[in-house]
C-alpha positions in Angstrom: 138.3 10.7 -70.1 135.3 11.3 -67.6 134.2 9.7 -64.7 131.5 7.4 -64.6 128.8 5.9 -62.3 127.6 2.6 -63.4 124.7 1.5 -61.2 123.1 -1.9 -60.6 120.4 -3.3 -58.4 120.6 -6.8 -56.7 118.0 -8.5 -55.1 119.4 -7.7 -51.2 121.7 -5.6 -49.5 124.0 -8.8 -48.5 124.1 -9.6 -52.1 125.1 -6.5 -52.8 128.0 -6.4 -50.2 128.6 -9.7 -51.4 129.3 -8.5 -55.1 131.2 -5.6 -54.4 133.7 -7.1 -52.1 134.3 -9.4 -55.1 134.4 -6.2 -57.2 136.6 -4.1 -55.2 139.2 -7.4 -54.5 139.2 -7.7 -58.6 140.1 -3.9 -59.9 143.0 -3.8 -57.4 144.3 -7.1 -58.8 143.6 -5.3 -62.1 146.1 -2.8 -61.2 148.0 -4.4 -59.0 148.1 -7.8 -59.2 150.4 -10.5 -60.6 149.7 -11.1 -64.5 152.6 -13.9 -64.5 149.8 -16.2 -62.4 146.7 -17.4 -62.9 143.9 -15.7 -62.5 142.4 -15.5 -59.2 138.6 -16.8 -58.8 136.8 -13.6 -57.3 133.7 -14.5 -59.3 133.1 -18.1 -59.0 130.9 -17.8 -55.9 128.4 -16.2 -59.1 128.6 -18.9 -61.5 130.8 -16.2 -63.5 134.2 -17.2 -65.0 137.0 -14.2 -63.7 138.7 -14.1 -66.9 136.0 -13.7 -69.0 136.6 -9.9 -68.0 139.9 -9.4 -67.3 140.8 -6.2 -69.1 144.3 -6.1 -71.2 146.9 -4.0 -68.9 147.6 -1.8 -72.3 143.5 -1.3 -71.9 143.3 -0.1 -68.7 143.2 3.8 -68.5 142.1 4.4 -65.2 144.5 6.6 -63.1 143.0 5.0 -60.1 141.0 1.5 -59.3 137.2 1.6 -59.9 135.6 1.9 -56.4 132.1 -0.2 -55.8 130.0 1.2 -53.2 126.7 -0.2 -51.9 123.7 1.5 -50.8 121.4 -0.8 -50.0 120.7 -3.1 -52.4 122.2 -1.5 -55.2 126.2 -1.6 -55.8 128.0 2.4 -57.3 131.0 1.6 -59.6 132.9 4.8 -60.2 135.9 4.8 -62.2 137.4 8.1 -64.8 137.8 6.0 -68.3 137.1 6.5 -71.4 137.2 2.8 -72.7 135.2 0.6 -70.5 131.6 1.7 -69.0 130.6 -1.1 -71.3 132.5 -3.4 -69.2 131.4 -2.5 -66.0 127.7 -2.9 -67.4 128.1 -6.4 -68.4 129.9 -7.7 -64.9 127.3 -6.3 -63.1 124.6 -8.2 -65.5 126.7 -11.6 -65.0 127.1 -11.5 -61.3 123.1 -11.1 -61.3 122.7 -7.2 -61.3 118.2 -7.7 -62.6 119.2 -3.3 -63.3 122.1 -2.3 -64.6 122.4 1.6 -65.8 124.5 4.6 -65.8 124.5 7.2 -63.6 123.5 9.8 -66.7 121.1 7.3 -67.8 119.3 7.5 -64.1 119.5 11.6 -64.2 117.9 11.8 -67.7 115.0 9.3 -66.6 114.6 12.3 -63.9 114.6 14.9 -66.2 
């Protein structure tokens, strides 16, 4: 397992505080939340159905919640898996992320 940084731009800052409140409400219901009930619409506001990437509980090997962070116009997700980078990618795509990459991905463009 090894943390990750998967990074995506937006179009504002507000967006991006926008999408990462949405973010940070869904991984704690990932770990935390009720499975018994439906699930609850964090996305919606996006044109994005939630449970299109709800992750199986068994699939879930984060000791902790992924964390989104903005700076400026771009939203941080940082999370220790080994199973879903992938993931992370493709929300960030859906909820309208126009740059979506990992943090490696950004240090080898550097290189």
């Amino acid at each position: 397992m090894q943390e990750v940084e998967i990074i995506g731009t937006f179009d504002s800052e507000e967006t991006a505080r926008i999408v990462a409140k949405a973010l940070n409400a869904f991984f704690v219901w990932l770990m935390e939340g009720d499975r018994s009930e439906d699930v609850p619409a964090f996305f919606e506001d996006f044109g994005v159905t939630t449970e299109d990437f709800v992750v199986d509980e068994d699939d879930i090997d984060w000791p902790e919640a992924p964390r989104a962070r903005v700076r400026g116009p771009k939203i941080n997700i940082t999370c220790e898996t080994s199973q879903t980078p992938d993931a992370f990618q493709e929300l960030l795509e859906s909820l309208g992320a126009f740059e979506v990459e990992s943090a490696d991905d950004e240090a080898e463009a550097e290189d």
